[in-house]
N, C-alpha and C positions, 0 to 999 in steps of 0.2 A: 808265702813268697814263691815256693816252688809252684803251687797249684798255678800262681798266677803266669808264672815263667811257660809253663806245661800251654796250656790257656793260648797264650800268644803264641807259641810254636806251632801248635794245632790251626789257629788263624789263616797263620802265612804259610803253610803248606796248601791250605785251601784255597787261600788267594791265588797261589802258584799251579794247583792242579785247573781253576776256574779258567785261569789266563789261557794255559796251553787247552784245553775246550775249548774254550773261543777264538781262539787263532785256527785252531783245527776245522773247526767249522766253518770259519770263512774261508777258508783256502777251501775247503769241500764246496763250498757255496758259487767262489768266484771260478772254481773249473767249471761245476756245473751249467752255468750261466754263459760263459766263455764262447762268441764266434767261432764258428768251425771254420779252421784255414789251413791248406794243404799248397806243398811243394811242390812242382814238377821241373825234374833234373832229368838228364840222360839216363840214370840211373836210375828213376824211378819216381812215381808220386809217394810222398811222405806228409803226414800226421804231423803236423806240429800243435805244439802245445804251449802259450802265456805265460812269461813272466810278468811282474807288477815292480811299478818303481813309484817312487812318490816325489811329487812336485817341491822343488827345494826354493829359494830365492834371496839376492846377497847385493849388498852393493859395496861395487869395488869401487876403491879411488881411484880418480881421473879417468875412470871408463864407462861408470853409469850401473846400471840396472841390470843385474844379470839375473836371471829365471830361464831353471831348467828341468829335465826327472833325469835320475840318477837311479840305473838298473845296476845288479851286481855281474861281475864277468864272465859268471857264467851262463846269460842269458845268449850268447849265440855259440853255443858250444858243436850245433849244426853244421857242419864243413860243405861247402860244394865247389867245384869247379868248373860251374857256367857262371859266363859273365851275362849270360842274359835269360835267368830262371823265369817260372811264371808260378806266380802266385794264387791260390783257387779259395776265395772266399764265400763264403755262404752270408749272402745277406740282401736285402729286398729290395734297397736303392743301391744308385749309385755310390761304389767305394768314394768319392772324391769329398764327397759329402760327408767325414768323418775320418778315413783312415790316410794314413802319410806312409810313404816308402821312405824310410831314415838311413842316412849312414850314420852313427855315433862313432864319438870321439872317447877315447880310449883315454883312460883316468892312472896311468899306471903305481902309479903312487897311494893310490886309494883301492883299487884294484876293481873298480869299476865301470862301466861305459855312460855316457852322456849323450841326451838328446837335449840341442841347442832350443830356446823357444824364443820366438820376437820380443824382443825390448830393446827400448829406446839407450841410448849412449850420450855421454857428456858431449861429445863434440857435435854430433851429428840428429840426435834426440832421436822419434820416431814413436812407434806404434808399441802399445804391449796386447799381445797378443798367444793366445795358448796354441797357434799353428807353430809347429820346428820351424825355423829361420834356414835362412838362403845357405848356409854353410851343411843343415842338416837332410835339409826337404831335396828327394831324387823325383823329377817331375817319370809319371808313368801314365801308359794307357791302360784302359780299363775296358774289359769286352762283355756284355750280359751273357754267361755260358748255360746250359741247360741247367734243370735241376736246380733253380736259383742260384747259380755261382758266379762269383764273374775273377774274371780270369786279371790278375792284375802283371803288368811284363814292364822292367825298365824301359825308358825311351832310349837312354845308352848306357854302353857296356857299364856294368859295375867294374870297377877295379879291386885288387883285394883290399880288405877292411872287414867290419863290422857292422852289420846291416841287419834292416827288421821293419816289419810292420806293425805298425803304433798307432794306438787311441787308447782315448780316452774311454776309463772305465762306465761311467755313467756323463750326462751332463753334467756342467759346474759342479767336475770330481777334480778330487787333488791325487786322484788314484789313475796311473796310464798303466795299461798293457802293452807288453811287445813281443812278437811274435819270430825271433831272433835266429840271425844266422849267420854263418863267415865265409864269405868266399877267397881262396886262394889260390896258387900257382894255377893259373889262367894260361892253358897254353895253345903255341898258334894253332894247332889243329882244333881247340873248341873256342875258336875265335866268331867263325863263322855264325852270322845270325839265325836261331830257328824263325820262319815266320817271315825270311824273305827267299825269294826265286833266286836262282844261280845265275847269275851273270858275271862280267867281265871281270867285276870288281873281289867275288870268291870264288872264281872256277878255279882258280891252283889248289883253292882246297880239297877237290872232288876229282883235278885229272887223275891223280894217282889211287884213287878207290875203284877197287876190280870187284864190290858189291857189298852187301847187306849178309850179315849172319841177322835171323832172328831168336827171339825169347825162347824161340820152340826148339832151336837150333838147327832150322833150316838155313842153306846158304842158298841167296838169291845174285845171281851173275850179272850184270850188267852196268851201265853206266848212268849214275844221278843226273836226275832231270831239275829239279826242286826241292827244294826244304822249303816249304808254307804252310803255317797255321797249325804246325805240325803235324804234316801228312810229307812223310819221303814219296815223291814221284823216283821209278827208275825204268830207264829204258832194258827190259831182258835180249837174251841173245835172238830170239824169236822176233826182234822188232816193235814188241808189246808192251805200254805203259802199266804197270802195278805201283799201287799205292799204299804204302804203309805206314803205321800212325809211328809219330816218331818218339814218344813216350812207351804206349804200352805194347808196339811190335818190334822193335829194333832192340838189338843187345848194343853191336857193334858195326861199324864202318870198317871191310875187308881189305889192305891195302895192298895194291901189283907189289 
């Protein structure tokens, strides 16, 4: 009896050491494999790195069909405070063609975030569909940037929340990634759009700027011409237009 007791213990420690192996290797497997997708904030380009969530599906009474993936909270644990980041993905087509800009909706009780997906509802019916639904999907532009990347940028401000970019792991996967972040305290001074020229509509943001400190900690004097494409135009005291990238040459905006 005892040998036989010994026996089965020895079993399910193996069962259990096998498990954690193979969880361990897919998680080695699935970074390995994992799109490369980078951040660019005022602060800097940043590395992000995937979570994984798994496609869940439920039907509520009197509402219909609900399906969604359910990531845990701490997949946007990434803080920024631009409402208008730009996203730098390495991939060969067109993002639209697979990946979604999501806000998720925050599970607090569960303690983790949600991404809505299309289904149809008792009153209204509709499509099912593995695209996020209207409440989740943030429409964005997509630019082809060198080096295969293409640069993905909200069409409007994000607000604070819980945000990320999300696909699916392989085709007809019940496995999605998301690529997670939070934006908050959003203030009027990083209101202003990178990516458009200074006109009527943000010059208060820029009369009161007496110039540019850079990275290097040069201080450049003069008055802003442009924020486009992220390149700062500024007029210097000489009269002369200089152009600075506004990611990787600018620290700070110098204020009178």
């Amino acid at each position: 009896m005892r040998k036989s007791r010994y026996v089965f213990s020895v079993l399910m420690v193996a069962c259990i050491l096998l498990e954690g192996i193979a969880l361990a290797e897919d998680q080695f497997n699935r970074a390995k494999t994992a799109p490369t997708v980078l951040i660019s904030t005022a602060e800097g380009t940043f590395d992000m790195k995937p979570s994984y969530g798994e496609f869940t599906s439920v039907t509520v009474p009197f509402v219909g069909y609900r399906r969604y993936v359910e990531f845990p909270s701490t997949v946007t644990s990434m803080v920024i405070r631009q409402p208008y980041p730009s996203l730098l993905v390495k991939t060969a087509g067109d993002p639209h063609d697979g990946w979604w800009l999501v806000k998720l909706k925050d599970w607090e009780a569960q303690k983790s975030l949600v991404v809505d997906l299309l289904s149809p509802t008792s009153w209204t019916g509709g499509a099912t569909s593995d695209d996020p639904d209207e409440t989740c999907n943030i429409p964005y532009a997509a630019i082809n940037d060198k080096q295969g990347f293409w640069r993905i940028t909200p069409k409007d401000q994000l607000q604070p929340g819980h945000y990320g970019l999300f696909r699916w792991a392989t085709r007809n996967s019940t496995t999605a990634m998301l690529y997670g972040f939070t934006v908050e305290n959003i203030s009027a001074s990083q209101s202003a759009v990178p990516g458009t020229s200074v006109n009527e509509k943000n010059a208060e943001t820029y009369e009161n700027v007496k110039g540019i400190r850079l990275k290097n900690g040069k201080f450049i004097q003069g008055k802003i011409v442009s924020v486009e494409n992220d390149i700062v135009k500024i007029r210097t005291k000489d009269n002369k237009i200089a152009s600075y990238h506004f990611i990787k040459d600018v620290k700070e905006f110098v204020m009178k």
